[in-house]
N, C-alpha and C positions, 0 to 999 in steps of 0.2 A: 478421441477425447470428447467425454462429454459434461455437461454445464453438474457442476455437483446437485445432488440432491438435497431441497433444503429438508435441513434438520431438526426435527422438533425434541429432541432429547435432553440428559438430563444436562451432556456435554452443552448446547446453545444452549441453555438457561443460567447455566455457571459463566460463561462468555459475557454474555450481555449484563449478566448483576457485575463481574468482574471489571466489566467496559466502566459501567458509569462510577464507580470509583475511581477512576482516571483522574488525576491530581498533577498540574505541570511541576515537573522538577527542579528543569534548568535548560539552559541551550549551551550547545560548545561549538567550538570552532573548528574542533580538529578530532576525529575519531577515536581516538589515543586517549583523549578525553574526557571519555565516557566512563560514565559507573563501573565499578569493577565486572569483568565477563563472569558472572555466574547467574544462576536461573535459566530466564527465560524472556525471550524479547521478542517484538513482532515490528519490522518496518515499514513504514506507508513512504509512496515514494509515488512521483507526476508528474509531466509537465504540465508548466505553471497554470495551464487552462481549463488543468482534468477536474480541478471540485473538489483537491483533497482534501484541503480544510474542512469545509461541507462537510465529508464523507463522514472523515474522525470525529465530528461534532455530533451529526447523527448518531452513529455506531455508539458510539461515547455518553448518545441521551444528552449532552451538555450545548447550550447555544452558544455559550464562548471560546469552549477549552483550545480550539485549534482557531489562530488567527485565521480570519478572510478579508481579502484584499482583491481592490478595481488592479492595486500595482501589479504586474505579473512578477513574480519571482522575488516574491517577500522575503520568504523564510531564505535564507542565506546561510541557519546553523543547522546542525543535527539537533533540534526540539525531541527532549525526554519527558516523559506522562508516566509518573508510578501508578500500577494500579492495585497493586499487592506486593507484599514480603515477595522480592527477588521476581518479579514480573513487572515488565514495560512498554512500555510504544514507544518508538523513536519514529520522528517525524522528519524526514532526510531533506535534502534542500532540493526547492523546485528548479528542473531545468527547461530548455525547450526554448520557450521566448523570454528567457525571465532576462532583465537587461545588466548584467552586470558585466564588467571588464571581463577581457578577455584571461588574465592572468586568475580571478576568482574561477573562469571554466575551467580552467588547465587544470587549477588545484583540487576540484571536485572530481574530474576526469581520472585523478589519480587515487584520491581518497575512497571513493566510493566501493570497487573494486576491493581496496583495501580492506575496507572496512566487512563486504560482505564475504571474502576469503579468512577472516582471521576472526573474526566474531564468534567464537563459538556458541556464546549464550540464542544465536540468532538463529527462532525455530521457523521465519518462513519472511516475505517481503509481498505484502500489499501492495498491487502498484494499477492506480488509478489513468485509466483511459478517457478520454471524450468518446463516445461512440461515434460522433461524427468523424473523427479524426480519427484512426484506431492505426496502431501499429508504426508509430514515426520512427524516423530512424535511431532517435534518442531513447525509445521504448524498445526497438529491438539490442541495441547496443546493452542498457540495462537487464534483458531477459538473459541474453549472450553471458554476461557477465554470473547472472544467478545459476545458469546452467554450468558454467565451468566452476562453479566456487561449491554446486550440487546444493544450492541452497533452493526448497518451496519458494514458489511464483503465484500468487493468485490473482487477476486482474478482474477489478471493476468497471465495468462498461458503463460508463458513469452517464449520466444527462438522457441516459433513453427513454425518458419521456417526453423527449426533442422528435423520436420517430415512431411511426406507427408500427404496431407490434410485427407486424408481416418483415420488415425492414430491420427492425432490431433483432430478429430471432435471424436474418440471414448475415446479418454483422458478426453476431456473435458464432453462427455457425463458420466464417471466413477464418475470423479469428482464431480459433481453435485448430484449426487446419491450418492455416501457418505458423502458431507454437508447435505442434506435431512434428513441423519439418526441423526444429533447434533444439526444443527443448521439453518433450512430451513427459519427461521422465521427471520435472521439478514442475511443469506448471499445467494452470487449470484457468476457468474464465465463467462468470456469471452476469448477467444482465444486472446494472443497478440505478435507483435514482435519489440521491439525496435530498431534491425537492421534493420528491414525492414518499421517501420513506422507502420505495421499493427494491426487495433485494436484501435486507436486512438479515433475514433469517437465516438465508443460506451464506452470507457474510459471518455470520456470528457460529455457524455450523462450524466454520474454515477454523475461523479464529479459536473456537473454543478445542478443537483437535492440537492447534498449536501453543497455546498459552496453556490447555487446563488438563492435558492429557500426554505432553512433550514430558 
């Protein structure tokens, strides 16, 4: 498995003008809940420390559109962002450290799953990594779940401008070699850094195969 090639075509130009129309729609509660399954959707998905918000606000050109928060594990709905006629981002709920009851984990533990088996509009799941941290059990459980449902995995190695390039090229080389052994056949993995902008391209590469060409 290797780090996709970023993309300069005409597919990341349509992604990224697509991106910053991103307009929040609603939050729900329960997956069932969502817009009607047609189109086309993309989910972003983290534990609570990986930078999602960041990420989508980046990706998105918008400094607001996705809350950020000191509290770990804000988002607690499934957050919708239309970006076009029957195209979305759904912003799934942070887990990991995020501190909420035990009966809110259960329910997520159950929904999630659901949600990514039965989604059909659902052409792939963004799921934001710490580089320092990379591959916790709550991210393998997630990848587990996109490999058996056959749903695209694309992971951002977020914050690697926390390590020196030598270090983050052998992270992300780790990484990739242990999605190989679960789920080589749904996921893939690029270095990124939301403070710094970097990674975007080949982020909008992904995105734009699943949003502008699904």
């Amino acid at each position: 498995m290797s780090e996709p090639t970023i993309d300069t075509s005409e597919t990341t130009e349509s992604a990224r003008k697509l991106l910053q129309n991103a307009q929040f729609h609603s939050s729900y509660p329960e997956p069932a809940q969502l817009p009607p399954d047609v189109g086309v959707e993309v989910a972003f998905a983290g534990r609570s420390n990986s930078g999602k918000s960041s990420a989508i606000n980046v990706l998105c050109a918008q400094g607001n559109l996705a809350r950020t928060s000191r509290t770990p594990g804000r988002t607690q709905h499934l957050v919708v962002f239309e970006l076009a006629a029957q195209r979305r981002l759904v912003d799934l709920p942070g887990f990991g450290y995020a501190k909420v009851s035990k009966s809110l984990r259960a329910h997520w533990q159950r929904a999630l799953p659901e949600y990514l088996e039965r989604r059909r509009s659902l052409a792939g799941l963004i799921l934001l990594m710490d580089i320092r941290h990379p591959l916790k059990p709550q991210d393998e459980m997630l990848v587990s779940w996109c490999a058996k449902a056959d749903v695209r995995v694309h992971v951002l190695l977020n914050k690697s401008d926390k390590l020196s390039r030598g270090a983050a090229n052998s992270t992300l080389l780790q990484l990739q070699r242990d999605l190989a052994k679960s789920a080589a056949h749904v996921a893939s993995a690029q270095l990124f850094s939301a403070l710094r902008r970097r990674g975007c391209e080949t982020a909008w590469g992904v995105l734009g195969k699943w949003l502008v060409e699904s």
